[in-house]
C-alpha positions in Angstrom: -46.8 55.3 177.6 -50.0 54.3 175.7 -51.9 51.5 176.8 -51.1 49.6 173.9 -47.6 49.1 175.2 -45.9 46.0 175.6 -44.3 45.1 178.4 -40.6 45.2 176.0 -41.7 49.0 175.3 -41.9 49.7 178.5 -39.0 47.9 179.8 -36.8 49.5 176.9 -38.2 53.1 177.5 -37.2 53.0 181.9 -33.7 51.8 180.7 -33.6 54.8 178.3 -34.7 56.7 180.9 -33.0 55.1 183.8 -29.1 53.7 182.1 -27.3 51.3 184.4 -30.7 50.4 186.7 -30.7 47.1 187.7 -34.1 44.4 187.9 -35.3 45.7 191.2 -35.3 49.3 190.3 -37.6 48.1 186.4 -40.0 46.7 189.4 -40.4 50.0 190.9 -40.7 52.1 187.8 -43.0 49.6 185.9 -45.7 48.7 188.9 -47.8 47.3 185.9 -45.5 44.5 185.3 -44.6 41.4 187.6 -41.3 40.8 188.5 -40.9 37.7 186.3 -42.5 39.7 183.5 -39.6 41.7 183.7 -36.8 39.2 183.9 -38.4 37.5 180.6 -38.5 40.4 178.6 -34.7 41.2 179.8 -33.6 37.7 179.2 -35.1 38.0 176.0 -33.7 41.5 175.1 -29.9 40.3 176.7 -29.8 37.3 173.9 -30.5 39.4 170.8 -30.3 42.3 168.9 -32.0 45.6 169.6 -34.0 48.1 167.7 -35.2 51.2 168.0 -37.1 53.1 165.8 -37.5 56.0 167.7 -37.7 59.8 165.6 
Protein backbone atom coordinates (compact mmCIF):
# COMPACT_ATOMS: atom_id res chain seq x y z
CA UNK A 1 0.00 0.00 0.00
CA UNK A 2 1.08 3.75 -0.42
CA UNK A 3 3.01 5.28 2.13
CA UNK A 4 0.28 7.52 2.97
CA UNK A 5 -1.61 4.67 4.55
CA UNK A 6 -2.92 4.66 7.84
CA UNK A 7 -2.45 2.22 10.06
CA UNK A 8 -6.73 1.43 9.83
CA UNK A 9 -6.06 1.04 5.90
CA UNK A 10 -3.73 -1.32 6.45
CA UNK A 11 -5.22 -3.24 9.06
CA UNK A 12 -8.69 -3.28 6.97
CA UNK A 13 -6.86 -4.36 3.70
CA UNK A 14 -4.78 -7.82 5.61
CA UNK A 15 -8.33 -8.71 7.01
CA UNK A 16 -9.69 -8.39 3.35
CA UNK A 17 -7.00 -10.29 2.36
CA UNK A 18 -6.56 -12.64 5.25
CA UNK A 19 -10.76 -13.32 6.67
CA UNK A 20 -10.87 -14.92 10.10
CA UNK A 21 -6.90 -14.01 11.11
CA UNK A 22 -6.60 -13.26 14.47
CA UNK A 23 -4.13 -10.20 16.27
CA UNK A 24 -0.97 -12.26 16.11
CA UNK A 25 -1.17 -13.10 12.56
CA UNK A 26 -2.07 -8.61 11.68
CA UNK A 27 1.56 -8.54 13.59
CA UNK A 28 3.08 -10.60 11.12
CA UNK A 29 1.54 -9.23 7.93
CA UNK A 30 1.89 -5.51 9.11
CA UNK A 31 5.74 -5.45 10.45
CA UNK A 32 5.29 -1.59 10.15
CA UNK A 33 2.85 -1.51 12.95
CA UNK A 34 3.32 -2.25 16.81
CA UNK A 35 1.34 -4.63 18.29
CA UNK A 36 -0.71 -2.14 20.35
CA UNK A 37 -1.07 -0.17 17.23
CA UNK A 38 -3.00 -2.89 16.06
CA UNK A 39 -5.18 -3.76 18.97
CA UNK A 40 -6.25 0.13 18.93
CA UNK A 41 -7.23 0.39 15.56
CA UNK A 42 -9.21 -3.07 16.00
CA UNK A 43 -10.74 -1.95 19.13
CA UNK A 44 -11.66 1.01 17.37
CA UNK A 45 -12.98 -0.71 14.22
CA UNK A 46 -14.94 -3.63 16.61
CA UNK A 47 -17.14 -0.59 18.28
CA UNK A 48 -18.37 1.07 15.10
CA UNK A 49 -19.45 1.01 11.81
CA UNK A 50 -17.43 0.22 8.74
CA UNK A 51 -16.85 1.72 5.37
CA UNK A 52 -15.43 0.96 2.47
CA UNK A 53 -15.21 2.81 -0.49
CA UNK A 54 -13.44 0.59 -2.48
CA UNK A 55 -14.21 0.50 -6.78
Amino acid sequence: MAGSATPADLIVESIAHFPGCCLDDLVRVCPELTWNQIFLVVDQLSRGPVTCDWP
